[in-house]
GUKE-732309 format. One record per atom (N, C-alpha, C, O): residue in one letter; atom name; x, y, z. Coordinates in Angstrom, 2 decimals. Example, Ala and Ser with C-alpha at 12.3 -4.5 7.8 and 13.67 -1.06 7.14 Angstrom:
% residues 2
  type  atom        X        Y        Z
     A     N    13.19    -5.69     7.80
     A    CA    12.30    -4.50     7.80
     A     C    13.20    -3.30     7.80
     A     O    14.24    -3.32     8.46
     S     N    12.85    -2.25     7.08
     S    CA    13.67    -1.06     7.14
     S     C    12.90     0.03     7.87
     S     O    13.41     1.14     8.04
This chain:
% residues 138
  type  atom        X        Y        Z
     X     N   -27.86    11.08     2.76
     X    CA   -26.91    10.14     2.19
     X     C   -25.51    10.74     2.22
     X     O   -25.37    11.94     1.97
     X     N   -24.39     9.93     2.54
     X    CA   -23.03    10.37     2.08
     X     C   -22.26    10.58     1.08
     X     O   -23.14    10.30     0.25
     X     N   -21.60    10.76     0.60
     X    CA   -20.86    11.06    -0.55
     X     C   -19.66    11.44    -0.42
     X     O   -18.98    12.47    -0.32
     X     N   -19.54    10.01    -0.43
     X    CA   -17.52     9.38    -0.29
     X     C   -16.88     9.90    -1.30
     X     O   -17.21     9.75    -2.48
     X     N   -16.18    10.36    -1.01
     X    CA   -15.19    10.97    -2.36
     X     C   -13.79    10.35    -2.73
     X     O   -13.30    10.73    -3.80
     X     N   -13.05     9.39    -1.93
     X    CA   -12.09     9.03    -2.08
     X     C   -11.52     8.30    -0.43
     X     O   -11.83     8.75     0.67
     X     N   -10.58     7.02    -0.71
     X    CA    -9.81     6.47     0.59
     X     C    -8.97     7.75     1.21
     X     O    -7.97     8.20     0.66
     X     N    -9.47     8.22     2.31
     X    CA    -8.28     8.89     3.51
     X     C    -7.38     8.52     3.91
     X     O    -6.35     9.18     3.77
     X     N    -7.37     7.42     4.49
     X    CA    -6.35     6.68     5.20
     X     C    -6.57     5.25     5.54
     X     O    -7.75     5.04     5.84
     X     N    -5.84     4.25     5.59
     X    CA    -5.52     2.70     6.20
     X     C    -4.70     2.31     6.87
     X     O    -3.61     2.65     6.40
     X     N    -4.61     1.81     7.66
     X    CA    -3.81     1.53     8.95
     X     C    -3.75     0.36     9.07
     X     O    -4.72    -0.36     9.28
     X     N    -2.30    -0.10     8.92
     X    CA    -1.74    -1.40     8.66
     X     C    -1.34    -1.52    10.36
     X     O    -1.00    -0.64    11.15
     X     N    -1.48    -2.63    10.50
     X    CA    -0.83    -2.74    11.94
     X     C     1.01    -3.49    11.73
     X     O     1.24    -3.23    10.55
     X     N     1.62    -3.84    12.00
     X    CA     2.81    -4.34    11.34
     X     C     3.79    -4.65    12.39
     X     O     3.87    -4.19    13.52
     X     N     4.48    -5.45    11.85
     X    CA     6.20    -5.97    13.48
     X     C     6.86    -5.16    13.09
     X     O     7.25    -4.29    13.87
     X     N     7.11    -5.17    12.15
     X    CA     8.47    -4.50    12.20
     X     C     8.33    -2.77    10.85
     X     O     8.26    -2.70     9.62
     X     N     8.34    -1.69    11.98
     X    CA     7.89    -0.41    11.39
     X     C     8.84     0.17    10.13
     X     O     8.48     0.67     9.06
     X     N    10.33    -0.11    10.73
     X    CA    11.51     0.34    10.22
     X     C    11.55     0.10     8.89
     X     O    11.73     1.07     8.15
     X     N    11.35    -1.52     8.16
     X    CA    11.14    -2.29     7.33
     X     C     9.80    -1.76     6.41
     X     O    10.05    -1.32     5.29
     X     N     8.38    -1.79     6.88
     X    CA     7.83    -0.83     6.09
     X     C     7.50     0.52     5.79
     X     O     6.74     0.95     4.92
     X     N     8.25     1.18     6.74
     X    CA     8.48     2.58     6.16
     X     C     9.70     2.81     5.00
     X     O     9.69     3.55     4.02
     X     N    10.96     1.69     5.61
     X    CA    11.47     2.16     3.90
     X     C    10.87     1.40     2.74
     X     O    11.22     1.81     1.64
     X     N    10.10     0.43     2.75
     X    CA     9.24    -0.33     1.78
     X     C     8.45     1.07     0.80
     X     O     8.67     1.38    -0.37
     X     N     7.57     1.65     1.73
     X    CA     6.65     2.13     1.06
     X     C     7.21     3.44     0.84
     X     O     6.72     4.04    -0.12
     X     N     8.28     4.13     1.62
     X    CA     8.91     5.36     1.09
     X     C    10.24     5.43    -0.15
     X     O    10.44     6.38    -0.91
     X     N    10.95     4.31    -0.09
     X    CA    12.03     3.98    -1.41
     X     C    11.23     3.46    -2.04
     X     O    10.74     4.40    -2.65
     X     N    10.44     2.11    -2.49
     X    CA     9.56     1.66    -3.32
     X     C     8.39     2.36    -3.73
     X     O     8.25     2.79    -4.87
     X     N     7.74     2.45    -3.02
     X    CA     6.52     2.95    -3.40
     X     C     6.44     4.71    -3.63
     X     O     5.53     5.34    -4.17
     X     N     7.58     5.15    -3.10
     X    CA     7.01     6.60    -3.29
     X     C     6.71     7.48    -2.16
     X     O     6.91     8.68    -2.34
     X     N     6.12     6.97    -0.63
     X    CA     5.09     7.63    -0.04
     X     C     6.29     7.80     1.75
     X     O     6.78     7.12     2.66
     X     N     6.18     9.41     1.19
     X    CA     7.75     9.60     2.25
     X     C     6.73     9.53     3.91
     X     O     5.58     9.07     3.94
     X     N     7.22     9.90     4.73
     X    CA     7.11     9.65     5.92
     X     C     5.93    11.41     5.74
     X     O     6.10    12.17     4.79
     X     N     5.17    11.62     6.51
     X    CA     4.52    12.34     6.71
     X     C     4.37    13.00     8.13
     X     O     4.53    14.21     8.29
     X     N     4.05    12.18     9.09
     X    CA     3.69    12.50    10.65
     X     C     4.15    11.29    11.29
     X     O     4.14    10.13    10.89
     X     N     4.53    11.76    12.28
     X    CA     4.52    10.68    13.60
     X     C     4.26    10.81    14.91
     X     O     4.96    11.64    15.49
     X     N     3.62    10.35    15.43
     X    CA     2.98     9.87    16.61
     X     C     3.78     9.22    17.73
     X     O     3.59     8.04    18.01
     X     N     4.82    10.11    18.52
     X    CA     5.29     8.79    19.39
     X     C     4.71     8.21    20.08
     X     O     4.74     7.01    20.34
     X     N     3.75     9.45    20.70
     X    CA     2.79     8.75    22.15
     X     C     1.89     7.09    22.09
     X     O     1.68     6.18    22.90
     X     N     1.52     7.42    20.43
     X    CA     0.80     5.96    19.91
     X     C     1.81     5.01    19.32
     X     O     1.59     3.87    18.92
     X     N     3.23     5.85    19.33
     X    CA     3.73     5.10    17.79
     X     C     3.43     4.72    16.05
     X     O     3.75     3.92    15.18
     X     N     2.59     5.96    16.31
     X    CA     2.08     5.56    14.74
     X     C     2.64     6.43    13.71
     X     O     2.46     7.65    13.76
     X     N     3.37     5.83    12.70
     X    CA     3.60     6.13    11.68
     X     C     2.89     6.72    10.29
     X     O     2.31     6.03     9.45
     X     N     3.01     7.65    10.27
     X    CA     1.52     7.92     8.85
     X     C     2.45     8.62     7.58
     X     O     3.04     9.68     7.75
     X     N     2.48     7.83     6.24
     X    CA     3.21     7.95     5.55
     X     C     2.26     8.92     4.10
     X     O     1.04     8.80     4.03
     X     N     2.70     9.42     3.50
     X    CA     1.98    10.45     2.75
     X     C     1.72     9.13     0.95
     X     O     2.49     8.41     0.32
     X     N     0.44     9.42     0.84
     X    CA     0.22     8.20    -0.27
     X     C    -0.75     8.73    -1.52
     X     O    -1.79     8.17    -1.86
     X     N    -0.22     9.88    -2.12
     X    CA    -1.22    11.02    -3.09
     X     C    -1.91    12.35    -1.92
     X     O    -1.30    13.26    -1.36
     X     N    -2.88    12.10    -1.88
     X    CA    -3.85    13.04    -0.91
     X     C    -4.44    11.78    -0.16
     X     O    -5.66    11.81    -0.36
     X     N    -4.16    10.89     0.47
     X    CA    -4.35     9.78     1.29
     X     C    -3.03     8.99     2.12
     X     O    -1.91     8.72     1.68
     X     N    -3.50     8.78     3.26
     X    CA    -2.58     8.36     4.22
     X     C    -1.93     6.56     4.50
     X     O    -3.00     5.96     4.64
     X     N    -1.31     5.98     4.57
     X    CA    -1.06     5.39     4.76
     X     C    -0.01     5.05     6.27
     X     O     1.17     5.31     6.51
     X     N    -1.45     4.13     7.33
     X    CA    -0.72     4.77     9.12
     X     C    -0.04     3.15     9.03
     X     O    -0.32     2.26     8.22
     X     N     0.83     3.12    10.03
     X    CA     1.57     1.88    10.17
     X     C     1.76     2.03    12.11
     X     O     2.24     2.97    12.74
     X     N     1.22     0.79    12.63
     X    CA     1.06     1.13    14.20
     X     C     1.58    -0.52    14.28
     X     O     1.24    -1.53    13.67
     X     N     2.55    -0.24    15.31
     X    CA     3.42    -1.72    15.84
     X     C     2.86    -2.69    16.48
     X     O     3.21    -2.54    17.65
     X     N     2.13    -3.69    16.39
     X    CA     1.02    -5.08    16.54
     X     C     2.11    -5.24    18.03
     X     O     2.17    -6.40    18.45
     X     N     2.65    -4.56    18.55
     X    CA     3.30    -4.73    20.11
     X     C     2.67    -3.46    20.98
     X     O     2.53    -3.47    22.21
     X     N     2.39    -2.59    20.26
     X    CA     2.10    -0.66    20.90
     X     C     0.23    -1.23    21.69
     X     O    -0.26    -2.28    21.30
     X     N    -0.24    -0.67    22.37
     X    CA    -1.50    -0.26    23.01
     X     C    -2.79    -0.68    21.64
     X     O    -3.62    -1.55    21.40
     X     N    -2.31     0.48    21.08
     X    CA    -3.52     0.25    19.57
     X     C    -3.17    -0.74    18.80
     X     O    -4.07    -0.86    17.96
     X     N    -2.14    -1.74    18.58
     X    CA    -1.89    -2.76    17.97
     X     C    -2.07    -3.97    18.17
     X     O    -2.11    -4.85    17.31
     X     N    -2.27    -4.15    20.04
     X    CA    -2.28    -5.04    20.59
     X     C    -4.36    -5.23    20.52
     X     O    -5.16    -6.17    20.40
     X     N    -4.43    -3.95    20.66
     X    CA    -5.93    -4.25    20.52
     X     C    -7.02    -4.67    18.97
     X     O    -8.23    -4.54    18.76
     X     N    -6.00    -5.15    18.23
     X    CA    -6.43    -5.77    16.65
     X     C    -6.22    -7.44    16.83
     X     O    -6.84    -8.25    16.14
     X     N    -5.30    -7.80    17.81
     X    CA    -5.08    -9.04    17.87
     X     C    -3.93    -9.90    17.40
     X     O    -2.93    -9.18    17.38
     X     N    -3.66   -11.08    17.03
     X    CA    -2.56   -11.11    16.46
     X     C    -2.13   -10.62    15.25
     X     O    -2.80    -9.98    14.44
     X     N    -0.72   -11.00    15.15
     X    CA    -0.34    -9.86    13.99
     X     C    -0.54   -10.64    12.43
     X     O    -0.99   -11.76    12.19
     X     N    -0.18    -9.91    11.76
     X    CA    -0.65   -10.00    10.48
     X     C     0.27   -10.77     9.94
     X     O     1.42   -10.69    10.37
     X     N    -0.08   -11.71     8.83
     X    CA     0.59   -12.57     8.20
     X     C    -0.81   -13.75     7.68
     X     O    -2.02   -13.60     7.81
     X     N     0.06   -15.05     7.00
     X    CA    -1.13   -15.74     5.83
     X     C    -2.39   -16.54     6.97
     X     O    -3.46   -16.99     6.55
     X     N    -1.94   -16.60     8.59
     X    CA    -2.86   -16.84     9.19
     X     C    -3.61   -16.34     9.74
     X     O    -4.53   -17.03    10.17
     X     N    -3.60   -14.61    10.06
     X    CA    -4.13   -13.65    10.26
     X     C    -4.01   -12.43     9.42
     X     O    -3.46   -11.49    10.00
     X     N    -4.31   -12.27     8.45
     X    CA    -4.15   -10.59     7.64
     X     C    -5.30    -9.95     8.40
     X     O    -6.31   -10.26     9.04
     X     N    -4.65    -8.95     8.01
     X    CA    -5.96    -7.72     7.85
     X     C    -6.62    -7.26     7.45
     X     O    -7.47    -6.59     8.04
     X     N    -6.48    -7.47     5.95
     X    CA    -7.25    -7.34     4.83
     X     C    -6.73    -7.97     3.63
     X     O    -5.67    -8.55     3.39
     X     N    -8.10    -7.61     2.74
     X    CA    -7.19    -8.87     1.22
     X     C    -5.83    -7.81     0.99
     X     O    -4.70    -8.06     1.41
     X     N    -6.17    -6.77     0.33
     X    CA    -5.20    -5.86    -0.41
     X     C    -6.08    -4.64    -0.68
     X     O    -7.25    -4.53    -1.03
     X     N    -5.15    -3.77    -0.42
     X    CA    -5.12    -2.05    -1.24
     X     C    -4.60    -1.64    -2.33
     X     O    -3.56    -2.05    -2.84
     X     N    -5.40    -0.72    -2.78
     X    CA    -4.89    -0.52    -3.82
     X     C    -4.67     1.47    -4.33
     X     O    -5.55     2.33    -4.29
     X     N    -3.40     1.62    -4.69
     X    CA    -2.40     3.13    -4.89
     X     C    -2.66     3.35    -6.38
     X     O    -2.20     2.80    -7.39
     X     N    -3.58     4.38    -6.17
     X    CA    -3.30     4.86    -8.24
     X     C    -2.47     5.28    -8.66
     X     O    -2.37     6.39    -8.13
     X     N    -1.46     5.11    -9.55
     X    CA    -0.49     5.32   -10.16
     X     C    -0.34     6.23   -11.54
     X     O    -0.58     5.77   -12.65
     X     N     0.07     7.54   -11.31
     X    CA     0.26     8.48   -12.73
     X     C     1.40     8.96   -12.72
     X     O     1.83     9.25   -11.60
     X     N     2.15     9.18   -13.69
     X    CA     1.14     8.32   -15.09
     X     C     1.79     6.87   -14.88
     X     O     2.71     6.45   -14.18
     X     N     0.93     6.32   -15.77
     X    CA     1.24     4.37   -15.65
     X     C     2.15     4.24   -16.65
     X     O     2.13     4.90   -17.69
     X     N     2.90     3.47   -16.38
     X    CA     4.27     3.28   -17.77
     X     C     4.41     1.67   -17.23
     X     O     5.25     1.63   -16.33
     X     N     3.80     0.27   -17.55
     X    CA     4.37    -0.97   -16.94
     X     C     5.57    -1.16   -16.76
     X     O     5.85    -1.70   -15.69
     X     N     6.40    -0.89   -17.45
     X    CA     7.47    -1.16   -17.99
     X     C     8.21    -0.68   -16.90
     X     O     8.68    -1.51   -16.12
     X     N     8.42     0.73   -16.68
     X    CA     9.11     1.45   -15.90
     X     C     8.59     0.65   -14.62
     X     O     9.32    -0.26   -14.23
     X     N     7.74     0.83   -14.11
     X    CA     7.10     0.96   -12.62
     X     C     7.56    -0.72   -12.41
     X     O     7.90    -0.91   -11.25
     X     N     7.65    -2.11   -13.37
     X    CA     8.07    -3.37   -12.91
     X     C     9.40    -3.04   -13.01
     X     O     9.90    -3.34   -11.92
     X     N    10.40    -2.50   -13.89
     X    CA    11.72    -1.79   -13.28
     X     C    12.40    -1.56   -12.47
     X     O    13.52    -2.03   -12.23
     X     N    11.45    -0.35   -11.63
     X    CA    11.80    -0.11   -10.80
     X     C    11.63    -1.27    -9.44
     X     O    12.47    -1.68    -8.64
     X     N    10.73    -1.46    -9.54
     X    CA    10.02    -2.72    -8.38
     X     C    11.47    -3.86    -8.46
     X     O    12.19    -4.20    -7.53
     X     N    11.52    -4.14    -9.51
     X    CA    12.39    -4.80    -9.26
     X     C    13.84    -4.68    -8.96
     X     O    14.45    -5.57    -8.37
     X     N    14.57    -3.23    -9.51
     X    CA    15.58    -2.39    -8.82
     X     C    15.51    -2.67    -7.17
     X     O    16.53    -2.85    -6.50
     X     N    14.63    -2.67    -6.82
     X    CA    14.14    -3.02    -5.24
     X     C    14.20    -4.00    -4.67
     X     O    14.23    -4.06    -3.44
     X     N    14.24    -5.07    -5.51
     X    CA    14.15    -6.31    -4.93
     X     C    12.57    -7.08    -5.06
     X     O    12.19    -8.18    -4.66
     X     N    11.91    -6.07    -5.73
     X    CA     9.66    -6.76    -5.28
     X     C     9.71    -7.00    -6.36
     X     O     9.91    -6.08    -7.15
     X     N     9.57    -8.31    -6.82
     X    CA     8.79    -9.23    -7.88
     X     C     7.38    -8.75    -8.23
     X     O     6.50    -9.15    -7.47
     X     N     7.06    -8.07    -9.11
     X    CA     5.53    -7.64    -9.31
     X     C     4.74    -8.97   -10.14
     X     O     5.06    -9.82   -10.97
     X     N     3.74    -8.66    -9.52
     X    CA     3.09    -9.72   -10.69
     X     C     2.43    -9.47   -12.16
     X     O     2.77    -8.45   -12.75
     X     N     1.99    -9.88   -12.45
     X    CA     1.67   -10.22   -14.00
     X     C     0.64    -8.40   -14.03
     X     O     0.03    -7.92   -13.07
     X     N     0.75    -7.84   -15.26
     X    CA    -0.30    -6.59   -15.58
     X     C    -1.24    -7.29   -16.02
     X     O    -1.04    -8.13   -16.89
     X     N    -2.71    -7.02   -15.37
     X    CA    -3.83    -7.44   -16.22
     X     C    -4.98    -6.07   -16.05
     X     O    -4.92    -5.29   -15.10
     X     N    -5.84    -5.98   -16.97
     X    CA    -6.75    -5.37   -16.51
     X     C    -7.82    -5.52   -15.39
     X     O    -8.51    -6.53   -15.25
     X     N    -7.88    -4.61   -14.73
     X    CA    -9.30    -4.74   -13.43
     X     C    -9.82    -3.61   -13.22
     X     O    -9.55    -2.50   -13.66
     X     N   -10.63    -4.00   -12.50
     X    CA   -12.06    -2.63   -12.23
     X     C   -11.62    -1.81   -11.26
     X     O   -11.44    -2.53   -10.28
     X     N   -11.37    -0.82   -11.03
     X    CA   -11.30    -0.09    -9.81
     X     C   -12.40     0.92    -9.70
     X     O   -13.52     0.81   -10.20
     X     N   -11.87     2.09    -8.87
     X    CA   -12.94     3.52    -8.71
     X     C   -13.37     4.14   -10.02
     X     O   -14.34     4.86   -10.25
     X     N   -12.55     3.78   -10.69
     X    CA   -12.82     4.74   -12.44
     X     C   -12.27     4.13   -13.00
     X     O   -11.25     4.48   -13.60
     X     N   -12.82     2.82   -12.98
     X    CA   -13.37     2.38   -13.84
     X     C   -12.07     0.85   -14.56
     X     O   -11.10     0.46   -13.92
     X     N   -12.42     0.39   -15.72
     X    CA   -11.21    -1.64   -16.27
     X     C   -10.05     0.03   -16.73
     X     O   -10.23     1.20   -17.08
     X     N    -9.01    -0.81   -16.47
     X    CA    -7.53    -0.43   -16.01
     X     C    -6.50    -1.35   -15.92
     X     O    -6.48    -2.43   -15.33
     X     N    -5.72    -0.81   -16.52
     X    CA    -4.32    -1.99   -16.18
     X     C    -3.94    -1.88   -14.23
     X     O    -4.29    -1.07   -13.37
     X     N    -3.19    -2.96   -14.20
     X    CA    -2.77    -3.00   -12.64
     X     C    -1.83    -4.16   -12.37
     X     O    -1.75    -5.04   -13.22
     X     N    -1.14    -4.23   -11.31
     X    CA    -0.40    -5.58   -10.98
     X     C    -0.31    -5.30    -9.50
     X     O    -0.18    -4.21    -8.94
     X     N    -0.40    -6.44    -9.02
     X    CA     0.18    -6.56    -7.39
     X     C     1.67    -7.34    -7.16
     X     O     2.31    -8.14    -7.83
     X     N     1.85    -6.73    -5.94
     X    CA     3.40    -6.83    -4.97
     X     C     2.83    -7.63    -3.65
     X     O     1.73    -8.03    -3.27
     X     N     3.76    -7.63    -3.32
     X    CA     3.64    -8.30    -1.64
     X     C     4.64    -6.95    -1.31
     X     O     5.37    -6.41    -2.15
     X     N     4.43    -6.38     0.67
     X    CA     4.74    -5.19     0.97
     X     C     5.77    -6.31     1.83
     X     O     5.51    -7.50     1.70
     X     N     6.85    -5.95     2.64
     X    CA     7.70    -6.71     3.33
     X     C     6.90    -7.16     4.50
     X     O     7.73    -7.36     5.38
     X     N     5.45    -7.49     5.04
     X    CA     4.79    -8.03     6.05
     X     C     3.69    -8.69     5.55
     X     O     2.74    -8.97     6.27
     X     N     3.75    -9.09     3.83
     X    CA     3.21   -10.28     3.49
     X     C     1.46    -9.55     3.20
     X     O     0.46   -10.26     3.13
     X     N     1.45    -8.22     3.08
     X    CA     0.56    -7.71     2.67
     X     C     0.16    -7.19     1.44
     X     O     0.53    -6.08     1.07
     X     N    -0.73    -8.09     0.62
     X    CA    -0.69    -7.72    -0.89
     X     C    -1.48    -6.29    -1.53
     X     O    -2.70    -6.24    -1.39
     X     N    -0.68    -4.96    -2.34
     X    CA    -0.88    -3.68    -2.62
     X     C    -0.71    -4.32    -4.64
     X     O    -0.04    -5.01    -5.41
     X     N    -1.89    -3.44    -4.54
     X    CA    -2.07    -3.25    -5.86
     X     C    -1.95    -2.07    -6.55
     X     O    -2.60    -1.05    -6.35
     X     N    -0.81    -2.28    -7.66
     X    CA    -0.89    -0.62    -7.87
     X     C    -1.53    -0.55    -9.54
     X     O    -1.26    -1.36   -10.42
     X     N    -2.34     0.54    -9.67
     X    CA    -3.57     0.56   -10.58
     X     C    -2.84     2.19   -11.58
     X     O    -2.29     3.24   -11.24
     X     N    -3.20     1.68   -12.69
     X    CA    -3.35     2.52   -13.75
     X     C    -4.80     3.14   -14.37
     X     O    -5.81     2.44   -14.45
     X     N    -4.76     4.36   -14.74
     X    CA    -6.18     4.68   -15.65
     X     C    -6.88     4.13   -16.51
     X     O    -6.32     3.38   -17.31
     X     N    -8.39     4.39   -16.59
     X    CA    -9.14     3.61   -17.40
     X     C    -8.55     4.05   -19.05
     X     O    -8.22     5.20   -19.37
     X     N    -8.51     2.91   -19.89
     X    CA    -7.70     2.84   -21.33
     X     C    -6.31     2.68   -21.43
     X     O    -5.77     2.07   -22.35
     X     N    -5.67     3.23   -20.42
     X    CA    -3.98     2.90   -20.16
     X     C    -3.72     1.57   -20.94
     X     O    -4.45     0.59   -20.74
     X     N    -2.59     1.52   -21.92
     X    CA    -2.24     0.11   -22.05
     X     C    -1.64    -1.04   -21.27
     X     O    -0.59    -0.58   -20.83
     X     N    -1.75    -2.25   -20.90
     X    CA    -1.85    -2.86   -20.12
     X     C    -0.30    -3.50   -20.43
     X     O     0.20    -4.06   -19.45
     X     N     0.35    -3.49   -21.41
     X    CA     1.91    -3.45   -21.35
     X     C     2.53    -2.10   -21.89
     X     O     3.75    -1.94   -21.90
């Protein structure tokens, strides 16, 4: 049997790279890490997990199909644990940015009911960012 210990990496395919690399490195936190010209892939640093971003025009992008958006995504949403959780601050800042967060409610994640709220990323991809189990939820 295996014994997963945690998300490595996800690989967003995306149009426009420029746009979510400063998304997820001014907003979110997660600076640029490696790059790939030969593939074009972008891999942005996200805790001890990766977050790759590859251009839906490049070789490996073209081979996912069309690009991502409400008639093709790629997935529902991901989700970034957040320490420490402060709501207050973290919709603050989001919104210093320009990202409308949505409502804090509690949900289940890896460890366990937790406060959390989701964003939309600038390619219409919904990230959830999650707080610890007991955290207060405002």
């Amino acid at each position: 049997m295996l014994n997963i210990r945690e998300i490595d990496h996800l690989v967003l395919r995306v149009r426009d790279v420029d746009a979510m690399v400063r998304f997820y490195g001014e907003v979110l936190g997660c600076p640029v890490h490696r790059v790939d010209e030969k593939i074009r892939l972008v891999q942005l640093r996200a805790g001890r997990g990766l977050i790759d971003l590859i251009p839906v025009d490049s070789e490996l992008g073209r081979a996912g199909g069309a690009a991502p958006g409400r008639e093709g995504r790629n997935l529902d949403h991901f989700c970034l644990r957040v320490d420490p959780w402060d709501a207050d601050a973290i919709r603050a800042h989001l919104r210093a940015h320009g990202v409308e967060p949505g409502a804090v409610a509690l949900r289940f994640g890896a460890e366990g009911q937790g406060p959390s709220l989701y964003l939309t990323d600038p390619e219409g991809n919904t990230v959830e960012l999650k707080g610890p189990p007991g955290a207060p939820v405002d």
